[in-house]
N, C-alpha and C positions, 0 to 999 in steps of 0.2 A: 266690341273690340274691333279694331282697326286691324285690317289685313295686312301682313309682311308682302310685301312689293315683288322682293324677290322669289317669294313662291308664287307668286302668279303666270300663268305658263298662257302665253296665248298659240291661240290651235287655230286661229282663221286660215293664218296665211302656210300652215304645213301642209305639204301633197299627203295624200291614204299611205298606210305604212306607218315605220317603228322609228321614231326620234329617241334620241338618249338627251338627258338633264343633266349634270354631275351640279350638287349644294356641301356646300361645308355647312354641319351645326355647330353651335358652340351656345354657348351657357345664355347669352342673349337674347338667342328664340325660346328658350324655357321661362327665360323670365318676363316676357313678354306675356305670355300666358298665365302669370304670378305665381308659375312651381317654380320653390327655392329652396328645394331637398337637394339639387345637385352643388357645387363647391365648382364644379367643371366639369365642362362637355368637347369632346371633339367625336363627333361623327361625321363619316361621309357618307352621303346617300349619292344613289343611283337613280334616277326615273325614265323608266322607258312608257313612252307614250306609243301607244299602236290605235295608230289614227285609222276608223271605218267611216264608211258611207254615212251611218245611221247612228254610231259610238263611238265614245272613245276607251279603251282600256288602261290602265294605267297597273304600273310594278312600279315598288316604291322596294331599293333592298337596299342594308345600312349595316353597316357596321362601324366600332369605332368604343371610346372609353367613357364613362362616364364618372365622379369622382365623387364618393359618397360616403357618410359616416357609418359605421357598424352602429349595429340595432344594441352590440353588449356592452363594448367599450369606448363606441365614440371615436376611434380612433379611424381617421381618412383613409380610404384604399379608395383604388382604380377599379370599377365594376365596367366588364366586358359585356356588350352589348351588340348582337348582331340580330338579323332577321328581314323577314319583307313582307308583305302587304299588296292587296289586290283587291283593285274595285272596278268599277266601269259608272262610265257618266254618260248620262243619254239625256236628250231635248226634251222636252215638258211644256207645259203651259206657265208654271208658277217651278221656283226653286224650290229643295225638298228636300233635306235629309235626315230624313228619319231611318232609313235604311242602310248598316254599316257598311256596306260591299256595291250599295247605289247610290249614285249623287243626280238628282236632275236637277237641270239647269234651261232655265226659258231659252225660248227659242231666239236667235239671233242673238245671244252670246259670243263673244269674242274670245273671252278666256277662263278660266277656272283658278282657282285658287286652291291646293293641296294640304295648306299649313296644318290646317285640324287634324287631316289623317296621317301625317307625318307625325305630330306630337300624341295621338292616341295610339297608332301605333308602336310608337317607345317607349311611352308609359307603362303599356298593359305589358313589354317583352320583359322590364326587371322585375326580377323575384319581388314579393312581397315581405321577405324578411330577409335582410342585407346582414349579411355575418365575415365580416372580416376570415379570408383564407388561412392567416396565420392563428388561426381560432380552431380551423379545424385538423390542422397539421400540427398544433402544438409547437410554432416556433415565434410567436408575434410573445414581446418580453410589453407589458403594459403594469401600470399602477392599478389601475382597476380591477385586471383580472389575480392579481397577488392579494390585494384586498381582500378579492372573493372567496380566494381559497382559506387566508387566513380566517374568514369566519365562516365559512362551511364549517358542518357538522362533524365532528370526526369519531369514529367508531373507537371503543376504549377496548382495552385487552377483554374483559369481562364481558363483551358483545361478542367479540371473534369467537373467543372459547369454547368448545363443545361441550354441553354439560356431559357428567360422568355417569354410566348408566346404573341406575337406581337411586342418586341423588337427586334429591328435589330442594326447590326452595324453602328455607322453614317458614315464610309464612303463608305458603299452601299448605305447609303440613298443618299449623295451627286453624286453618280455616277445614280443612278437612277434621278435623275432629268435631268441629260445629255443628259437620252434615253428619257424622254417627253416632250424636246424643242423640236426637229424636228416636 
């Protein structure tokens, strides 16, 4: 996969200390990636780079909407998505990321590239079952969910009922006779 240009952040030429980034995302760095669960994205991230001697640290913090189907009905809403992230990149011999929260990068590097942990860190922040708000308020009006109810189960008078004390079923009583012939 071909790295996005614009997340690539070069750090040769920053003095030690805190640089800020400001990125819009939108639905084309997701698809880039080939996740096509969103409809649409606008988030805006933050990166502050705190440039050291020896490292770099980076805050990655975002917020912003993402537009996604309900897991019941299908039906599109707007899922709110905020959060941030924190790693450090430090010099090496060979690149390495096998480590979430470490990236090394050979030495004599000029810049880094953040895309992966931008998009792994917004993956992992939405919930893993999406449910339409109007689902759990009781006011989202859908075809689906009037379906569901019309074939839901529905309890009959005869369920509700409290049996009357010392009536039984007659055919416990019949079966109870079975157990006092022997």
């Amino acid at each position: 996969m071909r790295d996005l240009k614009e997340f690539t952040i070069p750090f040769v030429g920053l003095k030690l200390g805190e640089h800020h980034f400001d990125f819009t995302i939108d639905n084309t760095f997701f698809e880039h990636f080939e996740y096509d669960e969103f409809n649409g994205a606008t988030i805006s991230l933050d990166v502050l780079l705190d440039k050291k001697t020896t490292f770099m640290e980076f805050t990655l913090t975002y917020a912003g909407n993402v537009n996604v189907n309900c897991d019941v009905t299908n039906e599109t809403y707007n899922e709110s998505v905020a959060g941030s992230y924190h790693f450090i990149v430090k010099f090496g011999d060979d690149f390495n990321d096998e480590n979430e929260d470490l990236l090394l990068i050979p030495h004599g590097s000029y810049e880094v590239n953040i895309q992966q942990f931008i998009y792994e860190s917004v993956i992992l922040n939405l919930p893993s079952r999406r449910i339409h708000p109007g689902i759990e308020d009781g006011t989202l009006q859908s075809d689906i969910l009037d379906k569901l109810e019309e074939l839901s189960p529905k309890a009959t008078k005869e369920d509700t009922e409290e049996p009357q004390q010392g009536s039984t079923d007659p055919r416990w009583d019949s079966l109870k006779k079975l157990l006092n012939e022997k």
